[in-house]
N, CA and C atoms as a LAMMPS dump frame, in Angstrom:
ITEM: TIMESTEP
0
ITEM: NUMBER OF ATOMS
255
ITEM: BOX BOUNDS ff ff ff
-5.0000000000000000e+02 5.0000000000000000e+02
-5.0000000000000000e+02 5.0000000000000000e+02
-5.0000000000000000e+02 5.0000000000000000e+02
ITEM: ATOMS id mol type element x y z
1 1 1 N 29.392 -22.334 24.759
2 1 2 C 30.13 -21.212 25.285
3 1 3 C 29.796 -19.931 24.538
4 2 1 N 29.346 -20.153 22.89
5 2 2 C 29.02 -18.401 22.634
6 2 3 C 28.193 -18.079 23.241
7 3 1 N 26.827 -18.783 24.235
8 3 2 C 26.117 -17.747 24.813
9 3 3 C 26.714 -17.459 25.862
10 4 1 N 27.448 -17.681 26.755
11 4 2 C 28.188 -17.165 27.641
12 4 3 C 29.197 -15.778 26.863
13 5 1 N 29.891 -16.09 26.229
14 5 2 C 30.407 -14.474 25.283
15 5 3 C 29.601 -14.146 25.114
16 6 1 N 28.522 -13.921 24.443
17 6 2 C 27.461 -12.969 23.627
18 6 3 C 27.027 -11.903 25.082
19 7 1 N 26.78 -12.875 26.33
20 7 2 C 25.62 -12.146 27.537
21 7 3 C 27.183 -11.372 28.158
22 8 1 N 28.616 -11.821 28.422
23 8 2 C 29.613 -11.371 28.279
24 8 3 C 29.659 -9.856 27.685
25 9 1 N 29.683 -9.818 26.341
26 9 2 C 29.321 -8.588 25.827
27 9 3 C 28.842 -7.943 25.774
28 10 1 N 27.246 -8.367 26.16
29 10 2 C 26.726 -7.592 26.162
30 10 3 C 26.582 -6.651 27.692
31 11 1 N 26.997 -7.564 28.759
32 11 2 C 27.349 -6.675 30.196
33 11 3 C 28.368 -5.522 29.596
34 12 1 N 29.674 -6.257 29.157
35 12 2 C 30.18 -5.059 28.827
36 12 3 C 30.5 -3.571 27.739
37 13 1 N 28.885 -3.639 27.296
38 13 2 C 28.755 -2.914 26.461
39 13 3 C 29.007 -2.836 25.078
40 14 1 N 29.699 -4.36 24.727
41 14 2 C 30.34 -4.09 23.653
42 14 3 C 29.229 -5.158 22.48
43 15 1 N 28.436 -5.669 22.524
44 15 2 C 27.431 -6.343 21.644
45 15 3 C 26.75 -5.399 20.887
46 16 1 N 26.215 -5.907 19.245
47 16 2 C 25.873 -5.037 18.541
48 16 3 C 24.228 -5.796 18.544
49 17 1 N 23.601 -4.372 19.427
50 17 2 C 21.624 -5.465 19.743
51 17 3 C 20.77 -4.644 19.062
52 18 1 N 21.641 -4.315 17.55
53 18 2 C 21.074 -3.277 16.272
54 18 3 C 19.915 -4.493 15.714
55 19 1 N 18.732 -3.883 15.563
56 19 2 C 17.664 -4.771 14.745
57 19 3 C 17.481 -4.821 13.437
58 20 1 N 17.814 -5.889 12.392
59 20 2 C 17.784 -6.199 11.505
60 20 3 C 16.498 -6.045 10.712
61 21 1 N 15.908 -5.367 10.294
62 21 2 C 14.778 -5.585 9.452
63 21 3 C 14.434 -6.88 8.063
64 22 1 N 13.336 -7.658 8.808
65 22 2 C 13.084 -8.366 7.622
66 22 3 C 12.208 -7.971 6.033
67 23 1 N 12.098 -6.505 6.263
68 23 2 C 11.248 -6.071 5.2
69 23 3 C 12.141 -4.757 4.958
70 24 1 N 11.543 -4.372 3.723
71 24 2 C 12.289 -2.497 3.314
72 24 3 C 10.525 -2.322 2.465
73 25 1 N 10.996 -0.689 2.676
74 25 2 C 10.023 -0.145 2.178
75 25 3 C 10.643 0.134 0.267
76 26 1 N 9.257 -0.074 -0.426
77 26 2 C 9.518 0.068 -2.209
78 26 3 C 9.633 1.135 -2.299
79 27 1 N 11.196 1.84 -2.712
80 27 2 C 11.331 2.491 -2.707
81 27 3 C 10.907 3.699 -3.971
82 28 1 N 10.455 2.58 -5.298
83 28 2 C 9.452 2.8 -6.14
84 28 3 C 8.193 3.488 -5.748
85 29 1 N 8.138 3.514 -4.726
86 29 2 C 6.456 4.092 -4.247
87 29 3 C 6.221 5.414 -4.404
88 30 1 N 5.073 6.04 -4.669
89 30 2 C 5.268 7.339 -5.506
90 30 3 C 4.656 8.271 -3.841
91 31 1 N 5.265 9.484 -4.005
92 31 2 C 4.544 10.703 -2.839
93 31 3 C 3.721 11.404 -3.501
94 32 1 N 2.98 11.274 -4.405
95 32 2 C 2.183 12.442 -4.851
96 32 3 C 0.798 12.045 -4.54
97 33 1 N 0.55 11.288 -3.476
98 33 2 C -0.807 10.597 -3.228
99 33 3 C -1.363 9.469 -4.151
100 34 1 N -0.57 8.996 -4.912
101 34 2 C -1.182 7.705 -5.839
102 34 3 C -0.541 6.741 -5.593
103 35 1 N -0.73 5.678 -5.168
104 35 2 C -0.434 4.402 -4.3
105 35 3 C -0.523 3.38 -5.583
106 36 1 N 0.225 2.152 -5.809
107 36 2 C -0.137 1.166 -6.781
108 36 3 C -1.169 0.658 -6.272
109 37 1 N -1.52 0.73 -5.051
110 37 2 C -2.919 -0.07 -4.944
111 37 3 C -4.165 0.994 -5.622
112 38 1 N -3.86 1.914 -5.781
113 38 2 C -5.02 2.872 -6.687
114 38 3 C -4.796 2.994 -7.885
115 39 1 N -3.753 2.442 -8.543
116 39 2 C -3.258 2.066 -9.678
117 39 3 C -4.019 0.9 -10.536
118 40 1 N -3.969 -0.195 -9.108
119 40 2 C -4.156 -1.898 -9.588
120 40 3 C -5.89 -1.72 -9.883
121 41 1 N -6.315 -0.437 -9.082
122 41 2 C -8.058 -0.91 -8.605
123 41 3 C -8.476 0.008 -9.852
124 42 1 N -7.8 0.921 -10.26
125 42 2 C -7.814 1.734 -11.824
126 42 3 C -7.964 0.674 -13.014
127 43 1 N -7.065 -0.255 -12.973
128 43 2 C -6.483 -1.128 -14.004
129 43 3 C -7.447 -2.372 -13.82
130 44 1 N -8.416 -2.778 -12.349
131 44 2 C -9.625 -3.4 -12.395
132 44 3 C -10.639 -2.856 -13.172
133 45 1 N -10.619 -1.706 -12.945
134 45 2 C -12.029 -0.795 -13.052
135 45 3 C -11.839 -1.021 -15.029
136 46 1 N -11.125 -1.022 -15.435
137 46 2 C -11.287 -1.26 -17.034
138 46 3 C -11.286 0.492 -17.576
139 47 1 N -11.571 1.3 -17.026
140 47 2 C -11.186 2.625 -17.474
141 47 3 C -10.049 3.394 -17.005
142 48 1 N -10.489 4.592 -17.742
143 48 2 C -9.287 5.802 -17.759
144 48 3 C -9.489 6.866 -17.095
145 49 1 N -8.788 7.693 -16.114
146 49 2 C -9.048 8.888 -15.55
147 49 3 C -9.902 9.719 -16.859
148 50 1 N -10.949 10.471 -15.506
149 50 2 C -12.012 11.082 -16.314
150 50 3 C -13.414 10.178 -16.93
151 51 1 N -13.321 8.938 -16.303
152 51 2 C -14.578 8.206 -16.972
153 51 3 C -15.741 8.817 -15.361
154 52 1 N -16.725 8.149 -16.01
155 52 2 C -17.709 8.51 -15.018
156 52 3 C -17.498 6.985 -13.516
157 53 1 N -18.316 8.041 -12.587
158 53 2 C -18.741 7.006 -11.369
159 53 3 C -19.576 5.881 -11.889
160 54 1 N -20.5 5.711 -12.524
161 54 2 C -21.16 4.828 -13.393
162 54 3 C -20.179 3.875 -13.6
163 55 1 N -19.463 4.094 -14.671
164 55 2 C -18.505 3.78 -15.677
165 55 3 C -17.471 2.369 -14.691
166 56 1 N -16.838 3.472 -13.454
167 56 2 C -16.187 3.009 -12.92
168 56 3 C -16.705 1.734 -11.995
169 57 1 N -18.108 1.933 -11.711
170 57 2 C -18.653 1.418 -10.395
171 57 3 C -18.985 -0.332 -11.176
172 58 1 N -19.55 0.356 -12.395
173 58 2 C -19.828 -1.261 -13.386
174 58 3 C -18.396 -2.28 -13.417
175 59 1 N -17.485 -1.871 -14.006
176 59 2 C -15.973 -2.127 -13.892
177 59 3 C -15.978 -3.19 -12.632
178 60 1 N -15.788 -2.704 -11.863
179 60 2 C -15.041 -2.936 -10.464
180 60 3 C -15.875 -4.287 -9.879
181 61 1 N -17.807 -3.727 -10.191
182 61 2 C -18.845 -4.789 -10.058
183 61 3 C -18.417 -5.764 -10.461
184 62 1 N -17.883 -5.905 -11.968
185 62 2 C -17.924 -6.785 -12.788
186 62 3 C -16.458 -7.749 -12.063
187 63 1 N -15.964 -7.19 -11.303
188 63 2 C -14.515 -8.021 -11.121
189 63 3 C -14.85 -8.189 -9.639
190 64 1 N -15.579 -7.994 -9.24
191 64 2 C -16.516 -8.457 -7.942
192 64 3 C -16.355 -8.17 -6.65
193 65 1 N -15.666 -6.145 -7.011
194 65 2 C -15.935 -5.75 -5.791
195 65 3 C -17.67 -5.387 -4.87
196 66 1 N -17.175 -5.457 -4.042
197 66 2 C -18.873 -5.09 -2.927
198 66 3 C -19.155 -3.614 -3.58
199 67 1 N -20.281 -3.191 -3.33
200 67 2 C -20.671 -2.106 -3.634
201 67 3 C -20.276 -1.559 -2.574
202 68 1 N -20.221 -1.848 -1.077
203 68 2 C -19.872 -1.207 -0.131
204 68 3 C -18.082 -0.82 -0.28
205 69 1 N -17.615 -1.563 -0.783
206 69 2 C -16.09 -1.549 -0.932
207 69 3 C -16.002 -0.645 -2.12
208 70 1 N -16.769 -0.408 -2.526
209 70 2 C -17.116 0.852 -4.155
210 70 3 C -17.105 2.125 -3.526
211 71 1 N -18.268 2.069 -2.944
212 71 2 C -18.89 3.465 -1.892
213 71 3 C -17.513 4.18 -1.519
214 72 1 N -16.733 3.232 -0.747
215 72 2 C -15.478 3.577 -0.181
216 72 3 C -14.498 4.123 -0.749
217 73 1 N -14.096 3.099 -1.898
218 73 2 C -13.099 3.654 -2.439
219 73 3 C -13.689 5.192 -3.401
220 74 1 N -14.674 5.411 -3.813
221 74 2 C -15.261 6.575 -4.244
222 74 3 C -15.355 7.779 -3.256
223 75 1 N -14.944 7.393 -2.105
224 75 2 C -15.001 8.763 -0.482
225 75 3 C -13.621 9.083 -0.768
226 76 1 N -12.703 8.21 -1.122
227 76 2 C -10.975 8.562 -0.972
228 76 3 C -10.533 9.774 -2.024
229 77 1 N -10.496 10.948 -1.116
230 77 2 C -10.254 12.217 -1.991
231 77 3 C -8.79 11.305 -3.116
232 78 1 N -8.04 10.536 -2.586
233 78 2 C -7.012 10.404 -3.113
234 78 3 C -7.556 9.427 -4.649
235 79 1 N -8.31 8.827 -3.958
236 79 2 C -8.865 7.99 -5.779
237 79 3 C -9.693 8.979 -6.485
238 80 1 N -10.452 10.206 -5.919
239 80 2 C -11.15 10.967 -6.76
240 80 3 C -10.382 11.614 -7.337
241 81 1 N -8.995 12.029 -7.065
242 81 2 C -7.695 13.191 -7.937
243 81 3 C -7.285 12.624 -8.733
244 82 1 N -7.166 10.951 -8.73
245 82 2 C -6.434 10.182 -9.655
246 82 3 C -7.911 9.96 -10.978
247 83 1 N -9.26 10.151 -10.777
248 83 2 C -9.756 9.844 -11.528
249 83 3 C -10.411 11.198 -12.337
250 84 1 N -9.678 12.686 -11.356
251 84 2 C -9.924 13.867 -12.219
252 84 3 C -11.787 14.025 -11.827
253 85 1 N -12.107 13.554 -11.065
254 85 2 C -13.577 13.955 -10.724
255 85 3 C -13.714 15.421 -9.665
């Protein structure tokens, strides 16, 4: 019988068919364009803002990103501000 009430209610307007979210956004997450995922790939790379493309590209090799996945993340104005280049 509750699905008979529930479809009940909801004819008469009175059911609450508000959507529950199974996720939230971290509200930790920063707006100034630096993402923890440019954080985590910093903290791969084994250096410090201000090292060289070299520097960084060996790093990242060594933890076994693609060079193509290098290339990339080296185009992202947002990883070049965080690394002061």
């Amino acid at each position: 019988m509750g699905i008979f009430n529930f479809i009940l209610k909801i004819l008469k307007g009175e059911a609450n068919l508000g959507v529950t979210p199974s996720y939230s956004f971290d509200s930790r997450r920063t707006t100034g364009g630096s993402g923890s995922g440019y954080d985590r790939v910093m903290g791969m790379s084994g250096v410090a803002p201000g090292a060289s493309e070299e520097d960084v590209r060996r790093g990242l090799e060594a933890d076994n990103f693609t060079p193509d996945s290098i290339d990339l993340l080296f185009a992202s104005s947002t990883f070049r501000k965080m690394m002061n280049w």
